[in-house]
N, C-alpha and C positions, 0 to 999 in steps of 0.2 A: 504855667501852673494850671492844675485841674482843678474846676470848679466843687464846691461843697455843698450838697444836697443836701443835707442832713446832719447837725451838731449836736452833742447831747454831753451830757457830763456825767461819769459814774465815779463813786467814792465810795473808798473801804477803808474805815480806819482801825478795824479790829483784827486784820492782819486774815491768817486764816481760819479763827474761831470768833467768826462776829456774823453778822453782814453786809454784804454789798446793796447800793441802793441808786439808782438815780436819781438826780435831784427833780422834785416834781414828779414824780413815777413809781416805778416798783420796788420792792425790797426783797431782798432775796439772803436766805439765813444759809450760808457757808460753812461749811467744816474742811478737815484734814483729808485728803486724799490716802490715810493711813488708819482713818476713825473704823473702829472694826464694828459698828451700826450704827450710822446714820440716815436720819431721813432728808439731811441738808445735802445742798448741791457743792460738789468741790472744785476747785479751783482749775484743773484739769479738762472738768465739761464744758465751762467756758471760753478753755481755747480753743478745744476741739469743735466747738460749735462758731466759731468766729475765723475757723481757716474753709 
């Protein structure tokens, strides 16, 4: 097994018109990857930035 550097916990309970947050940390206000103006981060940029 590979050892764990780093554990954190993220929660979304408002789906994708809420925000994501982690606990103890930051909060980040989410919309629709379909929202025709937003200035919230969508759901899309997070995977893109985590590959």
């Amino acid at each position: 097994m590979s050892k764990s550097y780093y554990q954190t916990k993220i929660v979304n309970k408002d789906g994708l018109k809420g925000k994501v947050y982690v606990v103890n940390g930051i909060s980040v206000p989410i919309d629709s990857p379909f929202a025709k103006k937003s200035d919230h981060a969508n759901p899309e940029q997070f995977l893109g930035m985590a590959l």
